[in-house]
Structure formats: structure tokens, C-alpha cells
C-alpha positions as semicolon CSV with decimal commas, in nm:
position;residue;x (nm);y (nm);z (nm)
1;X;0,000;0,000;0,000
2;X;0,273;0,246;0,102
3;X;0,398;0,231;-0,315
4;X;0,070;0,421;-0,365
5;X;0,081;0,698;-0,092
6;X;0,247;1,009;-0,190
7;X;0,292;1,176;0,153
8;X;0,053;1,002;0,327
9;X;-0,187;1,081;0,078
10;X;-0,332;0,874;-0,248
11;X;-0,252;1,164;-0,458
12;X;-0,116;1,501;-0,403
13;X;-0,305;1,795;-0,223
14;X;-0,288;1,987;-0,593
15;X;-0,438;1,713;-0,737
16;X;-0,711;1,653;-0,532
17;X;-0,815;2,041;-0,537
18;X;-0,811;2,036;-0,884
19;X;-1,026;1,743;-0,901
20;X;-1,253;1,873;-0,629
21;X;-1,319;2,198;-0,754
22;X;-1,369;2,146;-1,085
23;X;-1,216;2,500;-1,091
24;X;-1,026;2,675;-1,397
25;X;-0,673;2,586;-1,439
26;X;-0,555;2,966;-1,379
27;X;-0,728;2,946;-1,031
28;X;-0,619;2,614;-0,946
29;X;-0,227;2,722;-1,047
30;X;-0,244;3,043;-0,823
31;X;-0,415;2,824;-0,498
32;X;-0,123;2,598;-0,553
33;X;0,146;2,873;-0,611
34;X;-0,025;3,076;-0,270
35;X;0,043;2,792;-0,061
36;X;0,425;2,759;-0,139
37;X;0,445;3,175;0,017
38;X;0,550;3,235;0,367
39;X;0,246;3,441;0,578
């Protein structure tokens, strides 16, 4: 099972938003690049 986790996770937290959502790609790429940003 562990082959298939990617950090504890089935897929990555990008992936899943972006599958979630259903949201544009150009709102999905600035969630992702927000989250990499120090507060």
C-alpha cells in the first residue's frame, strides 16, 4: 500500500483540489502557487 501513498496521501493535495473543484486551471495554479508563500 505504502507504493501508492504520496505523503501520506493517495494523490497530491494539488491534485485533489483540482479534481474537487472542478475549478479553472488559472485558479487552481495560483491556490497551488499561494500555498508555497510564507504568511
Amino acid at each position: 500500500m505504502r507504493k501508492y501513498l504520496w505523503g501520506n496521501h493517495f494523490w497530491s493535495p494539488s491534485y485533489s483540489a483540482a479534481s474537487c473543484w472542478g475549478a479553472p486551471l488559472p485558479i487552481t495554479k495560483e491556490y497551488i502557487e499561494n500555498q508555497r508563500r510564507p504568511d
